[in-house]
N, C-alpha and C positions, 0 to 999 in steps of 0.2 A: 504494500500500500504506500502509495507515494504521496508525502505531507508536502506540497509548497507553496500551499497558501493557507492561509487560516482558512477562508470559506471552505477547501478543500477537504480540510480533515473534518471541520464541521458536517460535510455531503458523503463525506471515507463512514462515519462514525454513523451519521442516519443511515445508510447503506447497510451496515452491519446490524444494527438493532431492528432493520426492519430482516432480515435474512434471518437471525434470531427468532424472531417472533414466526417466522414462514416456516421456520425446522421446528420449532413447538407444537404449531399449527397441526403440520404434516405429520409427528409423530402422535400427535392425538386421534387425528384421522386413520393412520394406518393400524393402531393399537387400540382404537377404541377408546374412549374413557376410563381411567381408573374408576375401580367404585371408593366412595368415604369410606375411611376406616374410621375417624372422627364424626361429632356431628352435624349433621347438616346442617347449613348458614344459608346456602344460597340453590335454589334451585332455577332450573333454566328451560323450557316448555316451549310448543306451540311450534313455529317453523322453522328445526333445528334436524340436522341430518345426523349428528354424535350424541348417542343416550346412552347413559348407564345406568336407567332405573326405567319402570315402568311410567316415572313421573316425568322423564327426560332427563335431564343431564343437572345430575346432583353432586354439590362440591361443601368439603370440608375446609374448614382454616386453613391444614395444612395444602392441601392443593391450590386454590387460589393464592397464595404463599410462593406457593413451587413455580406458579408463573411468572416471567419479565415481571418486575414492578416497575412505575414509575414516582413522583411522588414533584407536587408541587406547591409552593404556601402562595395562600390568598388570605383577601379579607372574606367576609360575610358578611346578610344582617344578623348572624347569630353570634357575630362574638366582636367583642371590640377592638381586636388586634388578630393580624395575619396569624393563620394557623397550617401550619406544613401537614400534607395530608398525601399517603403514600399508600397505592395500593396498585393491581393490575386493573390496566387500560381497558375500561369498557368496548372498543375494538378489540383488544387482545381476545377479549372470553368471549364475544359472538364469532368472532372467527374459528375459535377452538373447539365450537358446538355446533360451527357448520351453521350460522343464522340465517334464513334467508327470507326477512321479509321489510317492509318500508316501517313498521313503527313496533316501538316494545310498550307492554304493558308492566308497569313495575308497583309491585304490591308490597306496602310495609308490616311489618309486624302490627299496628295499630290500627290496621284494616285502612290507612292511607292508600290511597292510588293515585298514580301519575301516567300519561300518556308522550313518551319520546319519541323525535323520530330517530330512527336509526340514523340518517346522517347524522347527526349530533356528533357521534363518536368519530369520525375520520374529521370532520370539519373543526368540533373544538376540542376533540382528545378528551372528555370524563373522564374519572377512574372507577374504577369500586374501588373505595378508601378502606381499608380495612385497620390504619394507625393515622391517629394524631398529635401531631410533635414529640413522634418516638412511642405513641402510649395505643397500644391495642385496644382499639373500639368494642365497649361491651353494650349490653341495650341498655344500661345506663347512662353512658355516653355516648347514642345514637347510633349504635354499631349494632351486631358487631360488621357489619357491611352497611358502607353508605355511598349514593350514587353523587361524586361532588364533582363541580366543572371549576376550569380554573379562572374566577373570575378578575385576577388579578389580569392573566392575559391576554382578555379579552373582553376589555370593559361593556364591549357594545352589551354582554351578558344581565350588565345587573338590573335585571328587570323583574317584576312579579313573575313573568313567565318562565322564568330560566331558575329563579329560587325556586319555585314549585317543583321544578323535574328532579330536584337534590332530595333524592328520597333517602333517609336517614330510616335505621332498624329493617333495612330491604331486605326483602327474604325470598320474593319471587319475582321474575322477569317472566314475561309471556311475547314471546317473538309472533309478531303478525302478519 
């Protein structure tokens, strides 16, 4: 890999994380889903080609963990100071289940629902958050998966419409 310019290694380095995430991808696909040995946090349904349960495609701490993370600090309206929030790319985990439809249905522990469209994910990068500022999300604090966008880098974001799709205590996506 040849470094000779900054933007280069910056394009070397996307390059590589995006090939990462296509050999994850691909070894999901070719092996199937593991099944949770943990318990279930997160299930994933509806127009998805990878299942490991009769529910669809059910994932533990530790495997959502086992994926690429990413992790970025923004502000909110839920907190008064930028909060660093790190988990895997809500692109990562539709790609890994084989997603294929235009909007996800995502259902909170609180019986909360929210309506995404899947571009969301390639266009502003979400995550499912699973820590913030180092501290593993429980349903106490909002976790232990929550759907956050980063709205520090994309301010056009801070809108009622964009806070509502940050589904906090998420437990179900329904791909449509």
């Amino acid at each position: 890999m040849k470094l000779s310019s900054r933007g280069s290694w910056r394009s070397s380095l996307s390059s590589l994380s995006s090939l990462v995430v296509l050999l994850v991808c691909l070894q999901a696909q070719a092996q199937g889903l593991a099944k949770p040995l943990g318990p279930v946090i997160l299930t994933v349904s509806g127009q998805i080609s990878q299942r490991n349960s009769p529910q669809g495609a059910q994932f533990d701490a530790a495997m959502l963990q086992a994926m690429p993370t990413l992790s970025f600090a923004t502000p909110s309206q839920w907190h008064s100071k930028s909060v660093t929030y790190s988990g895997v790319a809500l692109k990562t985990l539709l790609d890994a289940v084989g997603a294929r439809g235009n909007t996800l249905h995502l259902h909170a522990l609180d019986r909360f629902e929210a309506r995404v469209p899947i571009s969301d994910a390639a266009r502003y990068g979400p995550i499912i958050a699973l820590h913030a500022d180092g501290q593993a999300l429980k349903v106490r604090t909002l976790g232990p998966a929550l759907l956050m966008y980063p709205f520090a880098q994309y301010p056009e974001l801070n809108t009622d419409v964009y806070y509502s799709r940050c589904v906090w205590q998420l437990q179900r996506i329904v791909v449509e």
